[in-house]
C-alpha positions as CSV (number, residue, x, y, z in Angstrom):
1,X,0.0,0.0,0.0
2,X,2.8,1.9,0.6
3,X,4.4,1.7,-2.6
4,X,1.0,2.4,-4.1
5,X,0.3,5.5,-2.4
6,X,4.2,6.8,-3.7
7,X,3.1,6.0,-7.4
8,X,-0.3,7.2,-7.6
9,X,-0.1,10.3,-5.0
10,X,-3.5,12.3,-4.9
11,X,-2.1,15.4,-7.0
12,X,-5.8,16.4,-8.8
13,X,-9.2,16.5,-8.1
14,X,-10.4,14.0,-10.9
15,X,-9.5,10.2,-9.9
16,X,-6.5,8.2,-11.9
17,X,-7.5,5.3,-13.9
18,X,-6.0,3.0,-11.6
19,X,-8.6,3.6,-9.3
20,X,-11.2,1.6,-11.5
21,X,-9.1,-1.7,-11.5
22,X,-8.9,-4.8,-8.8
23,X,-6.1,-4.9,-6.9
24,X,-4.5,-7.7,-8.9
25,X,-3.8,-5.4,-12.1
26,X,-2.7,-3.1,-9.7
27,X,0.2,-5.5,-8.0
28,X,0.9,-6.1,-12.1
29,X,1.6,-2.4,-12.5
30,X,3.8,-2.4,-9.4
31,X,5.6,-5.7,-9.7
32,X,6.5,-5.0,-13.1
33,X,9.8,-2.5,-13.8
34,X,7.8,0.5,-15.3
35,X,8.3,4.4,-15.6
36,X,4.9,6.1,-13.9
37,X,4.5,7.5,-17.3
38,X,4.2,3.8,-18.6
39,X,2.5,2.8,-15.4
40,X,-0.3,4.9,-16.5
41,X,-0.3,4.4,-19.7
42,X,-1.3,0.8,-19.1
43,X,-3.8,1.6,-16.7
44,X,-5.7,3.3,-18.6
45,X,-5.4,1.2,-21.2
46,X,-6.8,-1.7,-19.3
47,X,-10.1,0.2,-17.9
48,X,-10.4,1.1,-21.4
49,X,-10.9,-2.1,-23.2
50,X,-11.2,-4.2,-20.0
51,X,-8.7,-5.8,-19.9
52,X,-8.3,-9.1,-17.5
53,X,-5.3,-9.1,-15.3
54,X,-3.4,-12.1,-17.9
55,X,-3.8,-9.2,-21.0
56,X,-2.4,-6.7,-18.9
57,X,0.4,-8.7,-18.2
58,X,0.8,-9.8,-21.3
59,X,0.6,-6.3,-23.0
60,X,3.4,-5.4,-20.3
61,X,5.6,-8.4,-21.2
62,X,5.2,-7.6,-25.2
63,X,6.1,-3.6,-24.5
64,X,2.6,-2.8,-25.9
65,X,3.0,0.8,-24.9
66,X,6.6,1.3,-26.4
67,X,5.1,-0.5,-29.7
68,X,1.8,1.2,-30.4
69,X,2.0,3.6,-33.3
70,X,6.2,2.9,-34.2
71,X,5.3,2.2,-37.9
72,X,6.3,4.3,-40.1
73,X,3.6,5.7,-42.3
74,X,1.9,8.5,-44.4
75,X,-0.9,8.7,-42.2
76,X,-0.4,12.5,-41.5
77,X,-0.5,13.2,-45.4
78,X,-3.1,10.7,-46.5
79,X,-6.1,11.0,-43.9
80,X,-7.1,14.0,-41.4
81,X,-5.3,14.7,-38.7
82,X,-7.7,13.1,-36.2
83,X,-8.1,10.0,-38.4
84,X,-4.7,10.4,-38.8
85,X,-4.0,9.5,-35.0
86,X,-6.5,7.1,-34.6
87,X,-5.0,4.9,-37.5
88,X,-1.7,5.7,-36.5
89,X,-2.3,4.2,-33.0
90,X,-2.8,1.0,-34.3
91,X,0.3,0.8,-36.7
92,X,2.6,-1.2,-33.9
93,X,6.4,-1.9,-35.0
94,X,7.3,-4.6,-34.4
95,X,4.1,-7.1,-34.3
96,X,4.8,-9.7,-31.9
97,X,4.0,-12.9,-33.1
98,X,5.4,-15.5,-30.6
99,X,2.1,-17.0,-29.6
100,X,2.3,-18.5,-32.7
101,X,5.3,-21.2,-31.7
102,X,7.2,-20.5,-35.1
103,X,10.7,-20.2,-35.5
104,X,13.1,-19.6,-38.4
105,X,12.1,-18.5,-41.7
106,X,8.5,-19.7,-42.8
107,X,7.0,-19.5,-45.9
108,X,4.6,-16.4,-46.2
109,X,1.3,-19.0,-46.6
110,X,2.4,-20.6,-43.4
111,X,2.5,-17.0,-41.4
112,X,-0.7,-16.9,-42.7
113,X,-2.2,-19.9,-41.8
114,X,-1.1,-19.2,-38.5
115,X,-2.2,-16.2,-37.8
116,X,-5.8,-17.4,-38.8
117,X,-5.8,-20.3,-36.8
118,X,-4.9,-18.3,-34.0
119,X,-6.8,-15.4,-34.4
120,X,-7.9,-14.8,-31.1
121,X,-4.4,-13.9,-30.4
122,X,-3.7,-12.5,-33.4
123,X,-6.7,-9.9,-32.8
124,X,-5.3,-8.9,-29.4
125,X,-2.2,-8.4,-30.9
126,X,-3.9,-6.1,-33.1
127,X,-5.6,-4.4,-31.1
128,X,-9.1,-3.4,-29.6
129,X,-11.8,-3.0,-32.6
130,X,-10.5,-5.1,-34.5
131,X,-13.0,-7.8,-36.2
132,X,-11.8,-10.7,-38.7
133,X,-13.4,-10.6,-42.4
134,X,-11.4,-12.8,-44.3
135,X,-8.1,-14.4,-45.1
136,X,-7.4,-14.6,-49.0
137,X,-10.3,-12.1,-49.8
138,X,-11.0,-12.7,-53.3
139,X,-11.3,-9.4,-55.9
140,X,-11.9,-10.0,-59.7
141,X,-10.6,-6.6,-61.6
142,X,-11.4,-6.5,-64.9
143,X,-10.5,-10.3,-66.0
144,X,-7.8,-10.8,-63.6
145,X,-8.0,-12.4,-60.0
146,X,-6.4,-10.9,-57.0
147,X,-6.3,-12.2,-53.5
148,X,-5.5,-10.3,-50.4
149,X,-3.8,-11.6,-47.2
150,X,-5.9,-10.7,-44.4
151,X,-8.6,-8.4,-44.2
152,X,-10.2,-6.2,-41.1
153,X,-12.7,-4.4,-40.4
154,X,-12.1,-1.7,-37.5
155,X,-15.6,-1.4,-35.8
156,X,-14.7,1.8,-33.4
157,X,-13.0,3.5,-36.6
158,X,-15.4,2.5,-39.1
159,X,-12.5,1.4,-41.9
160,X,-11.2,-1.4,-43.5
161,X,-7.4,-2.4,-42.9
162,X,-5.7,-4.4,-45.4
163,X,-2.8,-6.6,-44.1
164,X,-0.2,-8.1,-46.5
165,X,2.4,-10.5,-44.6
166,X,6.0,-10.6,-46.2
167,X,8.6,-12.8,-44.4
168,X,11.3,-11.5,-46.3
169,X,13.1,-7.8,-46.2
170,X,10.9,-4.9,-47.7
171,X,11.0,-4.0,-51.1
172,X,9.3,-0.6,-52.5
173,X,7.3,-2.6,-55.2
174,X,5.8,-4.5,-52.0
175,X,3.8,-0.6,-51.3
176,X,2.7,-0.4,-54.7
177,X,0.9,-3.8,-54.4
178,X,-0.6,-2.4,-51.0
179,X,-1.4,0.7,-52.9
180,X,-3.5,-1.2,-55.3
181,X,-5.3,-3.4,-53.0
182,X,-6.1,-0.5,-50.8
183,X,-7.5,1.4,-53.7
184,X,-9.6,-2.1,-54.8
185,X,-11.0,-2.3,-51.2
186,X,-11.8,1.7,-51.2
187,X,-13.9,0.7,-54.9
188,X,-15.8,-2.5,-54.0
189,X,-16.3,-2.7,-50.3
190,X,-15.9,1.0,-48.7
191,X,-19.5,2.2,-48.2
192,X,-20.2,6.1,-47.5
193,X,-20.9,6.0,-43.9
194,X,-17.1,4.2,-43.6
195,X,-13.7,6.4,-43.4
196,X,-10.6,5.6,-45.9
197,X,-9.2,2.3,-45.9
198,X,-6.2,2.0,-44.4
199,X,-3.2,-0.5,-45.8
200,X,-0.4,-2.5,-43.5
201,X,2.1,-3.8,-44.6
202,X,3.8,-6.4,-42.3
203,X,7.5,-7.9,-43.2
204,X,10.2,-9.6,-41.8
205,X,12.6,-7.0,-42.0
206,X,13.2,-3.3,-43.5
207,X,15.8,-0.3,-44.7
208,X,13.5,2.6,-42.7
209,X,14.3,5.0,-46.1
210,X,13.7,2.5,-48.4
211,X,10.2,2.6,-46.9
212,X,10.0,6.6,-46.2
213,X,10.6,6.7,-50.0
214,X,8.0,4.5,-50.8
215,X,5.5,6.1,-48.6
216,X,6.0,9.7,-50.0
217,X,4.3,9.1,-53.3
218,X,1.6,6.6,-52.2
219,X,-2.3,7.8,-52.5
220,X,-3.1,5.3,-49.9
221,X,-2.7,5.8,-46.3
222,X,-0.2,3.0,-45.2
223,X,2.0,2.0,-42.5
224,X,5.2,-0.6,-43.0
225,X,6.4,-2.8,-39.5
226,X,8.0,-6.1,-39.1
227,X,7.1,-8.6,-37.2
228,X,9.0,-11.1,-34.5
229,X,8.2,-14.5,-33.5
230,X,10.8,-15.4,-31.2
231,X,11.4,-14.4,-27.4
232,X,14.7,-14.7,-26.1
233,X,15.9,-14.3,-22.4
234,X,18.1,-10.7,-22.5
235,X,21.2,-12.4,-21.6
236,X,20.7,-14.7,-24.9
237,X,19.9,-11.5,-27.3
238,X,22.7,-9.5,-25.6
239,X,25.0,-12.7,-27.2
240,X,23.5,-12.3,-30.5
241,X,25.1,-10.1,-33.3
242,X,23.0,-6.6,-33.8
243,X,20.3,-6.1,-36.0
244,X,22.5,-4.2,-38.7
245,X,25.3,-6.9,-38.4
246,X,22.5,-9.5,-39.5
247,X,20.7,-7.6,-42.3
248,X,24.3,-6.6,-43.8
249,X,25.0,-10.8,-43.9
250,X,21.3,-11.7,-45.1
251,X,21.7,-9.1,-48.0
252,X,24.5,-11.6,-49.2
253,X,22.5,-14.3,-49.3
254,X,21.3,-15.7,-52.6
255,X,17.7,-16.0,-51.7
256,X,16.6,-17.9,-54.7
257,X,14.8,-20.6,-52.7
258,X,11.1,-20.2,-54.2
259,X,9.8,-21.9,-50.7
260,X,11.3,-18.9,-48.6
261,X,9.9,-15.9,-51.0
C-alpha cells in the first residue's frame, strides 16, 4: 500500500484510472519495472478495453505501450489529422508474433495460416476494434483475380485495414501492391458512412528510407512494420550479433529458394 500510495499520489481532483481496477492489475503495475508515465499508460489502457489481469500482463511483457503507433507511415499526409492518430495508433512496430510457436524462416502461406488459426491472439495483438473478415479475400478486376492476405474491419474507426504478410526484407514494389489493393477495397467494399481504408504492410525486415521513399508518393494511407516470433531471455539477445550486423550478412544471401519468398 505503501508503494502504491508513492506511485499514484492524490495530486488532482479527478481520480486516476488505476482507481477503477482490482487490486491484482494493480500488484501487475507495481511488480513489473515500469516508468509512472508507462505505469499509466497501461492503466488506462486496461479500464479502457477491460482488460483481465493475464492481457495486462501480457501487454506489459510484449512492450505494448513502447510498440503502439512505431510504424512508419503517411498517415499524417493521406487521412485528417484526427483519423490520422487514430490509424496511426494502431500501426505497432514490431508485431509480436510469438504466440504462434514459429521459429526460423516460414513461408509467407504458413504465417498466414497461423495467424488465422490463432486469431484470437492475433486480434489482441492487433488491437481493440478489430473484427476478422477474411483471409485470401477474393477481388476480380477486370478479368484478372487478385487475392489479399488478411482483411479487417475496424468497428470503433469504421474502416477497413488491409494486411499483407512478407517474411522477407521490404521492397518498395511490395507498397505499390498495398497501394492497389487498398485502392480495390476503397472501390468495391468501402461504403459512405465508412472512413478511408487504411493498408499495413507487415515484413520480416526493412531499410527505414527505403520505406520513407515508398511512402511519399503513395495515394493510400499505409503503414510498414515487421514482425518477430521469437522471445529470447536478455542475456541470450545481448550474445547475438546486432540487427544491422544481421541484415548486412542476409543481404549476401542468394535467396533464390522459391519456398522462402
Amino acid at each position: 500500500m505503501t508503494t502504491f500510495a508513492r506511485h499514484w499520489a492524490v495530486d488532482s481532483i479527478a481520480p486516476h484510472p488505476v482507481a477503477q481496477l482490482p487490486w491484482g492489475h494493480i500488484r501487475t503495475l507495481l511488480d513489473k519495472p515500469l516508468s509512472q508515465q508507462a505505469r499509466q499508460w497501461y492503466a488506462a489502457a486496461a479500464v479502457e478495453h477491460g482488460w483481465s489481469r493475464n492481457v495486462l500482463l501480457n501487454m506489459i511483457m510484449n512492450n505494448t505501450m513502447e510498440r503502439s503507433g512505431a510504424a512508419p507511415s503517411n498517415f499524417s499526409r493521406q487521412l485528417p489529422t484526427v483519423d490520422s492518430e487514430l490509424a496511426q495508433q494502431v500501426a505497432k512496430d514490431p508485431y509480436t508474433f510469438e504466440f504462434l510457436g514459429l521459429s526460423g524462416q516460414v513461408a509467407e502461406r504458413e504465417l498466414e495460416q497461423a495467424l488465422t488459426d490463432r486469431i484470437v491472439e492475433t486480434l489482441n495483438e492487433l488491437g481493440p476494434g478489430f473484427a476478422f473478415v477474411g483471409r485470401q479475400v477474393h477481388f476480380e478486376v477486370g478479368e484478372d483475380d487478385y487475392y489479399i492476405d488478411l482483411l479487417f474491419f475496424h468497428v470503433e474507426q469504421l474502416r477497413y485495414f488491409v494486411i499483407e504478410l512478407k517474411t522477407g526484407k521490404f521492397q518498395p514494389e511490395y507498397a505499390g501492391k498495398l497501394n492497389f489493393y487498398v485502392a480495390v477495397v476503397d472501390d468495391k467494399l468501402k461504403r459512405p458512412a465508412h472512413s478511408a481504408t487504411v493498408g499495413i504492410l507487415i515484413c520480416g525486415s526493412k531499410n527505414e528510407h527505403s520505406v520513407r521513399y515508398a511512402l511519399t508518393r503513395s495515394d493510400s494511407p499505409m503503414a510498414v512494420a515487421t514482425y518477430t516470433y521469437e522471445a529470447l531471455p536478455a542475456a541470450e539477445k545481448a550474445a547475438l550479433p546486432k540487427e544491422a550486423e544481421l541484415s548486412a550478412a542476409f543481404e549476401q544471401i542468394d535467396t533464390t529458394d522459391e519456398s522462402l519468398l
